[in-house]
C-alpha positions in Angstrom: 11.6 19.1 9.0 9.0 17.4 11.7 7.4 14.4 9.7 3.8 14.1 9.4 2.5 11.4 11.7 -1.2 10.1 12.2 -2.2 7.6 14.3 -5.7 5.5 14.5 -7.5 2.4 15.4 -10.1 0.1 15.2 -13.5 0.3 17.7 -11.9 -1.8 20.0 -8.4 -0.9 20.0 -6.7 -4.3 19.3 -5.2 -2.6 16.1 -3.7 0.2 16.4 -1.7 1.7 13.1 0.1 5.3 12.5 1.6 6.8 9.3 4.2 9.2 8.3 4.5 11.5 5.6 1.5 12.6 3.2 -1.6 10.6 2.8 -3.9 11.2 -0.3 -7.1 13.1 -0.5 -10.6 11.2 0.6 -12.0 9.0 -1.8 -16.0 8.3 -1.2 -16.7 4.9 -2.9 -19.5 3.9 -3.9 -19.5 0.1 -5.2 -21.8 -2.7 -3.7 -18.9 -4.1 -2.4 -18.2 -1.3 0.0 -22.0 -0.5 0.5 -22.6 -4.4 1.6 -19.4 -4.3 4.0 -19.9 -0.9 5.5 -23.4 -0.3 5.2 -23.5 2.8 3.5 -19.6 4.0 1.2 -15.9 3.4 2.2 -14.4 6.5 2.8 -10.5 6.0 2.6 -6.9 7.5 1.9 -4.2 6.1 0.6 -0.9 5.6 2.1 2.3 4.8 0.8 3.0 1.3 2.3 6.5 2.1 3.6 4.7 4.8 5.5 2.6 2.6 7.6 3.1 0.8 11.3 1.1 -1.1 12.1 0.1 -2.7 16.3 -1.7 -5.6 17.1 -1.4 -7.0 13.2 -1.8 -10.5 14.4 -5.7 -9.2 15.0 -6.0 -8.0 11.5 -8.1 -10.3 9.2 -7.8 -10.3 5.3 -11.1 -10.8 3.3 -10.5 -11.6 -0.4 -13.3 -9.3 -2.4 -12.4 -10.1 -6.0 -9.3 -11.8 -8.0 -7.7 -7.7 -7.8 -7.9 -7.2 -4.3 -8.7 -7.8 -0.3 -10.2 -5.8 2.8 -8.3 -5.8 6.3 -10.9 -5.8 9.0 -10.3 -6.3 13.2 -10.9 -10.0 13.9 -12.0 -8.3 17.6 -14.8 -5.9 16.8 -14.9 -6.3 12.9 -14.3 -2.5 12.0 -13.6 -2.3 8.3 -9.4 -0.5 8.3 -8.1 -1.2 5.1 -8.6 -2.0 1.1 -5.3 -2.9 -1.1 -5.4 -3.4 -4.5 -3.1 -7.0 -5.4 0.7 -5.9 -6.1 0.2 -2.3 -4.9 3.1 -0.2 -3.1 0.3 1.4 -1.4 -3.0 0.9 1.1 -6.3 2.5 1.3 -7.1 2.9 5.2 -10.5 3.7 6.5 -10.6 7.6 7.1 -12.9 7.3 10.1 -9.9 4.8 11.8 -7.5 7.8 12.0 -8.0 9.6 15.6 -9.0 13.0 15.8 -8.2 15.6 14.3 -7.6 13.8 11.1 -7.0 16.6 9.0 -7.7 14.8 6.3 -10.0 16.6 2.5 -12.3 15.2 0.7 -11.8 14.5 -2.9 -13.5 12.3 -5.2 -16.9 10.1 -5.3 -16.2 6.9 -7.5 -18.4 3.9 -9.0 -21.4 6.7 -8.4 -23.5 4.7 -11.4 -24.0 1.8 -8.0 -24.3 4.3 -5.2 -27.7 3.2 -2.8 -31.0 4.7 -3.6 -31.3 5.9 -0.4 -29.0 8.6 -0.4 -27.8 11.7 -3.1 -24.3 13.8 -3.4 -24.9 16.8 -3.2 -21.5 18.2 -2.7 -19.4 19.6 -5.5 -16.5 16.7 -5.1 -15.5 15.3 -8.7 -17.8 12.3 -9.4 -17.1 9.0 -11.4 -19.3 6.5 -12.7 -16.3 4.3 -12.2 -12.9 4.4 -11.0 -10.8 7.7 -11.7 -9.1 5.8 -14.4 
C-alpha cells in the first residue's frame, strides 16, 4: 500500500511541511480570533501529529491565542500554517499551505454565531454556532 503523502509551504518557502496518511475534512472557522489573524476564516485539516515533517522549523513562530491553545505562523513572510489545541496528539494546518492539488473536502463551518458581516454561507456544509462539540 503507497502511503498518502502531501506536501506544502508557507508564501515564502522557508517552511516547508509534508504529511502521510489521512488528513481530516476542511473545517471553515469562523471565530474573531481567526477573522483578526487571517482577515477573513481559517480554513484547516487536521493531522495526526506523528504524521507530520516538518523543514525549516527553526522559522516557525508560536503565537499563544488563549490559555487552550497557539497558532504557528512563518517568522519570514508571516503566513498563518498551523493551530494546536494544548495537549493534542494532533495539528490543524492551513489548507491553502498544502501545494496543489490538495485534494482535500470541505466539511463543517464552526463558531458561525461570530462569522463577519460582510460575508454569508451559502453552501450546504453542516454549520455550528460553536465548536462541533
Amino acid at each position: 500500500m503507497i502511503a498518502e503523502i502531501h506536501t506544502g509551504s508557507c508564501l515564502c518557502g522557508a517552511v516547508r511541511l509534508q504529511t502521510t496518511g489521512p488528513r481530516a475534512a476542511v473545517v471553515f472557522c469562523h471565530c474573531s480570533q481567526c477573522r483578526k489573524q487571517t482577515g477573513l476564516h481559517y480554513a484547516a485539516t487536521d493531522v495526526d501529529l506523528e504524521q507530520l515533517q516538518l523543514e525549516g522549523e527553526e522559522h516557525v513562530r508560536w503565537y499563544r491565542s488563549s490559555d487552550s491553545a497557539r497558532r504557528g505562523f512563518c517568522s519570514n513572510c508571516g503566513s498563518a500554517l498551523f493551530w494546536q489545541s494544548d495537549g493534542a496528539d494532533y495539528i490543524s494546518i492551513m489548507a491553502g499551505a498544502f501545494d496543489m492539488p490538495a485534494d482535500l473536502k470541505p466539511g463543517c463551518h464552526i463558531y458561525c454565531t461570530d462569522k463577519a458581516d460582510f460575508y454569508a454561507l451559502t453552501d450546504d456544509l453542516p454549520k455550528f454556532d460553536g465548536n462541533r462539540s
